[in-house]
ZAMARGU-4260 file (C-alpha; in steps of 0.2 Angstrom, whole numbers, plus 5000, padded with zeros to 4 digits):
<rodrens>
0) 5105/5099/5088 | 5120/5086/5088 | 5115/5072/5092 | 5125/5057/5100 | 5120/5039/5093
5) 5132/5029/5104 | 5117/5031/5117 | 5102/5023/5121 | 5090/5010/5111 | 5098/5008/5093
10) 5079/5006/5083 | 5073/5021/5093 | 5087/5032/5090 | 5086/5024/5070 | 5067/5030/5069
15) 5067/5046/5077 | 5084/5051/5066 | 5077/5043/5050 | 5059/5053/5052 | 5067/5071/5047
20) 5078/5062/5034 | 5062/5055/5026 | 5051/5071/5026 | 5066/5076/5020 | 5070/5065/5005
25) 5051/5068/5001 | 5057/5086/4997 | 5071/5082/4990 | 5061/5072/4976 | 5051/5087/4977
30) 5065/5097/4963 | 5064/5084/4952 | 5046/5080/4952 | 5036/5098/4954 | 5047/5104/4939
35) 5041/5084/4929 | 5022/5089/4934 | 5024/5107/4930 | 5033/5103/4913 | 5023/5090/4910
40) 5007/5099/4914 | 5010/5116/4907 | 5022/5111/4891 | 5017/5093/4885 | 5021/5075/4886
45) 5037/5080/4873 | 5043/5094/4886 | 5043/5081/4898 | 5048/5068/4890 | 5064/5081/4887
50) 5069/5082/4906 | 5066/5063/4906 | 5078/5059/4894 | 5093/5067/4901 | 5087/5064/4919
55) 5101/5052/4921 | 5114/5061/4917 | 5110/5073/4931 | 5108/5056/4941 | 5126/5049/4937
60) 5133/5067/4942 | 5122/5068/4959 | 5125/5051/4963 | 5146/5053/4961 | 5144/5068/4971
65) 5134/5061/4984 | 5146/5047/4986 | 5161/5058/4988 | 5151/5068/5003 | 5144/5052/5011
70) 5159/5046/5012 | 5169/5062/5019 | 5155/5063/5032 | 5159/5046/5036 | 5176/5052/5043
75) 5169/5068/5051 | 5155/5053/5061 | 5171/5044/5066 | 5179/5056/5073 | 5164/5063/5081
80) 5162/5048/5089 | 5179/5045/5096 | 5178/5062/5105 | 5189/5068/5093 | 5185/5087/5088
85) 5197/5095/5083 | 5198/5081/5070 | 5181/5087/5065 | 5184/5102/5061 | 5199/5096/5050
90) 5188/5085/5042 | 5177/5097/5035 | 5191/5111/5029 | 5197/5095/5020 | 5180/5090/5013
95) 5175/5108/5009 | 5192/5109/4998 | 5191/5093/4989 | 5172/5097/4986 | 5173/5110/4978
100) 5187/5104/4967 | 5177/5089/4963 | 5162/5101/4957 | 5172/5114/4948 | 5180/5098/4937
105) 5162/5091/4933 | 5157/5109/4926 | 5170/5110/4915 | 5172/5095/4909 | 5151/5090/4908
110) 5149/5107/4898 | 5164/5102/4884 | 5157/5084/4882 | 5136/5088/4881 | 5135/5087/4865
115) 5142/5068/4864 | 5135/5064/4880 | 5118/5068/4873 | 5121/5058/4857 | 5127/5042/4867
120) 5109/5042/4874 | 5101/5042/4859 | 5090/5060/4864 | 5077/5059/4850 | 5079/5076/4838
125) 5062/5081/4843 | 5065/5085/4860 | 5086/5086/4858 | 5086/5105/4861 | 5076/5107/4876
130) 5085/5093/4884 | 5102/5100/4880 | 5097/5116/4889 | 5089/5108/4902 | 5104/5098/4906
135) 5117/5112/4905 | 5108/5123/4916 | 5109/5111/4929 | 5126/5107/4927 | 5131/5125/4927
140) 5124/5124/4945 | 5133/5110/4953 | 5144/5119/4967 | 5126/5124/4973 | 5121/5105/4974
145) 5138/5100/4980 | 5138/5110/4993 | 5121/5105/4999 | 5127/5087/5000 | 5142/5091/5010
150) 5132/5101/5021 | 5119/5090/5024 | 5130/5076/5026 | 5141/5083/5038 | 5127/5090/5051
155) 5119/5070/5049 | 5136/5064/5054 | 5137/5074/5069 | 5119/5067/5073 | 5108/5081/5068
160) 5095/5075/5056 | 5082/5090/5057 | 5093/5105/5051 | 5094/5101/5034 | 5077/5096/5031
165) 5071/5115/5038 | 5077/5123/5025 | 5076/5108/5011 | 5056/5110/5013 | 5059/5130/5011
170) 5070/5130/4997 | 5057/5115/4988 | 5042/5127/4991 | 5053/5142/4982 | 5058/5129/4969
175) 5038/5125/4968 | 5036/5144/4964 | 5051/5146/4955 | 5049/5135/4940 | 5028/5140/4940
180) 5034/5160/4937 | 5050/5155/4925 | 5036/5144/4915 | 5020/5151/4914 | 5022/5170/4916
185) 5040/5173/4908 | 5039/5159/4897 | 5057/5152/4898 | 5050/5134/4896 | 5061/5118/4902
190) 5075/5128/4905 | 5064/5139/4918 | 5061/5122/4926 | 5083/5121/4928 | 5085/5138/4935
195) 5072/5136/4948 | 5080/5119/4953 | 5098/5128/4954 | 5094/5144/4962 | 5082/5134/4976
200) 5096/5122/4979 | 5107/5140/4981 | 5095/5145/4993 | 5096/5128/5004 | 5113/5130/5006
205) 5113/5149/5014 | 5102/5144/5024 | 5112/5130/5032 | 5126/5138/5032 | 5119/5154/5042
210) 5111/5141/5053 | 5126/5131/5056 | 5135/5148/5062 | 5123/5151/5075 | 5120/5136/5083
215) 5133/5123/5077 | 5148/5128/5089 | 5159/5113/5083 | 5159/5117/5065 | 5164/5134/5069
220) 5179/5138/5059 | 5194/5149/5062 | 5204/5157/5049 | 5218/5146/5057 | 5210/5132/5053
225) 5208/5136/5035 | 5229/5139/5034 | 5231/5122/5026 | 5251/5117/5024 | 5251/5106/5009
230) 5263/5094/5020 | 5264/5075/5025 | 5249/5078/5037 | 5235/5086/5024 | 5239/5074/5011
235) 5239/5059/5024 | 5220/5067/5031 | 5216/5071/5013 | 5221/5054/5008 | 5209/5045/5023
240) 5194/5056/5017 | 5198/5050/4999 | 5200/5031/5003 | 5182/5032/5008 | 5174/5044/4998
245) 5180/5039/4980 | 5174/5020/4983 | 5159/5026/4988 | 5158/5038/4974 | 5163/5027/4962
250) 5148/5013/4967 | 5136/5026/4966 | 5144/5031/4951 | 5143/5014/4942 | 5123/5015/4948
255) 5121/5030/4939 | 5130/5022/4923 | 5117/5009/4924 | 5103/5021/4925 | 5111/5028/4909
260) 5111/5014/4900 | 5094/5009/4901 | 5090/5028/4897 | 5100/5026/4882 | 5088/5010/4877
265) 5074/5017/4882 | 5075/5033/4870 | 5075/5024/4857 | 5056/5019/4858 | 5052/5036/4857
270) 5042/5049/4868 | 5030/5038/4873 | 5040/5027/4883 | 5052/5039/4890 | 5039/5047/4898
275) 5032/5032/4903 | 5047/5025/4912 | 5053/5042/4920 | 5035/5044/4929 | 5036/5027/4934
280) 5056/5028/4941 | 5050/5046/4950 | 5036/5035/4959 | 5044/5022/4962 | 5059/5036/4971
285) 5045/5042/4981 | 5040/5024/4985 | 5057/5019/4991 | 5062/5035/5001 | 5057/5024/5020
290) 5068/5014/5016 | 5081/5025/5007 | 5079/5036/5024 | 5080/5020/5036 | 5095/5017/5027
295) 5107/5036/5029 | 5103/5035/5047 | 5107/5018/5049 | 5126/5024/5042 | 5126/5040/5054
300) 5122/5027/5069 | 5135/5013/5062 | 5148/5028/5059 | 5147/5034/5075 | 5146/5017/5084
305) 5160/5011/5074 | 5171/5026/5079 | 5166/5023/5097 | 5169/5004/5095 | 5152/5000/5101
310) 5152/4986/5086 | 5139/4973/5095 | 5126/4989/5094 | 5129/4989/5075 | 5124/4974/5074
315) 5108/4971/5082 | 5104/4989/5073 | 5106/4981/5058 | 5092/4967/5060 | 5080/4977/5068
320) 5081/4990/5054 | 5082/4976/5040 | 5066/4967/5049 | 5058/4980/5048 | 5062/4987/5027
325) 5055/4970/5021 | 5040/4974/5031 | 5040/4993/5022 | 5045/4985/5007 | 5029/4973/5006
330) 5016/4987/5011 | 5023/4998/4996 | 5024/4987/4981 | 5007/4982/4986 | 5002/5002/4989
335) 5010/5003/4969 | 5002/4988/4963 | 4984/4992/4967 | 4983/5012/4965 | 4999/5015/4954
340) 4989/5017/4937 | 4980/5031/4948 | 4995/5039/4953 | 5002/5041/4936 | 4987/5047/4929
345) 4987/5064/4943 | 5005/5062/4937 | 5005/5068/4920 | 4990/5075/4918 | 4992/5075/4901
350) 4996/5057/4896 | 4988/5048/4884 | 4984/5029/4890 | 4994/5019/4882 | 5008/5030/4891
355) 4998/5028/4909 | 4998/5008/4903 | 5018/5005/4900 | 5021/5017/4916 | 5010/5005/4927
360) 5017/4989/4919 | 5034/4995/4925 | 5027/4996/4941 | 5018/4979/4943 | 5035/4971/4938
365) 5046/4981/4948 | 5039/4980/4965 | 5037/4961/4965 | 5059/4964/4970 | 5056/4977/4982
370) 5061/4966/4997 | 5079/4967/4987 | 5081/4983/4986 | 5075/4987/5005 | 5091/4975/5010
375) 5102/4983/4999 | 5100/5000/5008 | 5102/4992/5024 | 5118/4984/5020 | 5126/4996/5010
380) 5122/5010/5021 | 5129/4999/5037 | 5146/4995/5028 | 5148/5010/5022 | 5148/5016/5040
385) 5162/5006/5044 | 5170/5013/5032 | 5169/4995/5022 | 5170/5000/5003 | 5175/4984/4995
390) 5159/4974/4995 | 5146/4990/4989 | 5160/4993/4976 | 5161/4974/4972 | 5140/4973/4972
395) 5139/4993/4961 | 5150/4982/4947 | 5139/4968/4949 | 5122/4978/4948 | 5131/4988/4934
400) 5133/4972/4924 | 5120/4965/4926 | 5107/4980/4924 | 5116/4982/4905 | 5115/4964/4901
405) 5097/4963/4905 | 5093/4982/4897 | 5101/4977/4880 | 5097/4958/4880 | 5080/4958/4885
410) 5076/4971/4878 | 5081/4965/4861 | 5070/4949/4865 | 5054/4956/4871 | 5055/4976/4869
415) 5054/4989/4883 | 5047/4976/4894 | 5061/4966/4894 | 5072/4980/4899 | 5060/4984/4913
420) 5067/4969/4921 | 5085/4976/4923 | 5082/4986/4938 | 5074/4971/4947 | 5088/4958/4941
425) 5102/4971/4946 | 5091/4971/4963 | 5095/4954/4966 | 5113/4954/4962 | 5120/4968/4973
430) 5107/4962/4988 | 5117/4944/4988 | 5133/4953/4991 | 5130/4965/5002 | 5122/4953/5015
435) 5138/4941/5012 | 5150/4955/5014 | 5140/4963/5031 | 5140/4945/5038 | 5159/4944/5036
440) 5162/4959/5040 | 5154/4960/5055 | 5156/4946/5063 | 5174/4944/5068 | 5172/4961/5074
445) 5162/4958/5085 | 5168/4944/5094 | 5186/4951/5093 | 5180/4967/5105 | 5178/4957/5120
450) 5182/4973/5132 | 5167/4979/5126 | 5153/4984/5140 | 5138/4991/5134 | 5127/4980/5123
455) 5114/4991/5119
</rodrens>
């Protein structure tokens, strides 16, 4: 149901919304990892090492398409929040259009440019094919992810955390099923593992949307609603959805880049280490998702806040949630730290150990900056909600930069484990901007309101 964040205790209302969002995440991760363990299990280390290698491509794409839905949501939780409905409903016609403009561009252009793509990273001939195929499956699937997204994202805005994660744990179980049948009994190998993916995501978005027809009476639409005049008034509304959601798409974008780059230096140690450090980056997302989850409903509550002008509840949400990601962040780099090595090893059942060894040394290094990254979703997440996207886009080039500079440096200097310090080093950088730009952000906002009431 639609849930109003402008009442009650912030870190309750934070916890109880961020609980379905995690489940969910967990299930998100689900796609990518049930088709790694199934590749990986019934295919080989060079099958897996396949998906792997082109992993980030898929990233970069999700991640700029995540961004551009965030941040329409992020209008639609505004408006929400102000009372402002019919607003609401002309923020998701104008969401759905540019969506599906945005995703229909990345199919075109991502198919033309594989081949170079592909190249860039440096895929290794032995396991070039499948990972062409692999990745163009998926591509030619996007609308379906896309609007997944936007769906998700617009029922979190209005509050409702639980809707989406119902049928996210269906469609994860169907994918589960999906790519064991397309692998194992019709023999379609890693591209199987892509079309389970697609049609599960498919599947996801039905069901939401049939939901959200029989329950969610402000998103119903009318065909009046849909008659868009291409006049002064879309374009201005169109133009407010953009100004947030291309920052934001363009910082998770310049993350994706990062991830790329390292990918690119990573394949050229070969098999081995690609597999290595994609079951060690798909760990270490299912490590992160508290505080990845603590993070998207922190932005719905600030969103909703923020359109309500209820700014000194912003920010006494954002110390109790960040108090309590360090704590989060400590228990699972010391969960990793201890039983990683186990962990990978059920991972890929058929690693070798020198490949369980380079995964786990990621691992000990990585989770030593956890206490970073925990602040980073925090503090992105809650400027974001205010629709602030000068600071997460100033810290995305940051962590950009410096994420290459360490990949190519030190990886020169000491081999892959030098470039497993990127992530860590990027880590750092972003977190020291976020915090400054929250703390001036926030604070003249606060003590500028002074008709505010209601402090908690």
């Amino acid at each position: 149901m639609i849930k109003d964040l402008t009442q009650g205790t912030p870190l309750k209302l934070i916890l109880i919304f961020s609980i379905p969002l995690l489940i969910g995440n967990v299930f998100q991760q689900l796609y990518n990892i049930a088709d790694l363990v199934i590749v990986g299990r019934l295919l080989g280390v060079e099958a897996f090492a396949s998906v792997g290698a082109t992993a980030p491509l898929f990233f970069l794409i999700t991640f700029i398409i995540v961004g551009l839905t965030n941040g329409f949501a992020v209008i639609t939780g505004q408006r929400y929040g102000a009372k402002n409905y019919d607003g609401v409903k002309n923020s998701v016609v104008i969401s759905t259009i540019l969506s599906f403009g945005v995703s229909l561009l990345f199919t075109i252009f991502c198919t033309l440019l594989m081949h170079p793509v592909l190249q860039m990273l440096n895929v290794p001939k032995n396991i070039y094919h499948n990972a062409y195929w692999y990745t163009e499956i998926i591509v030619l699937g996007l609308v379906a992810t896309t609007f997944y997204n936007l769906l998700a994202s617009l029922i979190r805005a209005l509050g409702d955390s639980k809707t989406p994660l119902y049928f996210l744990i269906i469609a994860s179980i169907v994918n589960i099923f999906l790519a064991l049948f397309f692998i194992k009994y019709l023999h379609l190998g890693v591209a199987g593992s892509a079309v389970a993916v697609i049609l599960s995501q498919a599947i996801s978005v039905i069901l939401c949307l049939i939901y959200v027809k029989k329950k969610f009476t402000i998103l119903h639409l009318k065909k009046s609603d849909w008659k868009i005049k291409f006049d002064k008034n879309f374009a201005n509304s169109a133009l407010e959805h953009l100004k947030v959601g291309i920052p934001m798409s363009l910082q998770f974008s310049i993350i994706g880049i990062g991830i790329i780059v390292i990918q690119s230096v990573c394949n050229t140690f070969g098999s081995d280490v690609i597999a290595a450090v994609t079951a060690a980056l798909r760990i270490e997302q299912i490590a992160t998702l508290p505080m990845l989850s603590f993070g998207v409903a922190l932005s719905s509550f600030v969103a909703q806040n923020f359109g309500a002008k209820k700014f000194r509840r912003i920010r006494t949400a954002v110390v109790q949630m960040s108090i309590l990601s360090i704590i989060l962040s400590i228990l699972m780099a010391i969960l990793m730290r201890f039983f990683g090595a186990e962990i990978i090893r059920e991972f890929i059942g058929t690693a070798t150990k020198e490949v369980i060894e380079i995964s786990h040394q990621y691992l000990l290094i990585a989770t030593i900056f956890y206490v970073f990254l925990s602040q980073i979703f925090i503090y992105r997440n809650a400027l974001q909600g205010m629709g602030e996207t000068i600071f997460p886009l100033i810290a995305s080039i940051a962590e950009l930069i410096m994420r290459t500079f360490a990949a190519i440096y030190l990886a020169m200097k000491f081999g892959y484990i030098g470039m497993f310090y990127s992530g860590p080093i990027a880590w750092v950088s972003a977190c020291s901007i976020l915090s400054f730009g929250y703390f001036r952000s926030i604070k003249p906002i606060v003590y500028k309101i002074k008709e505010e009431k209601t402090l908690l």
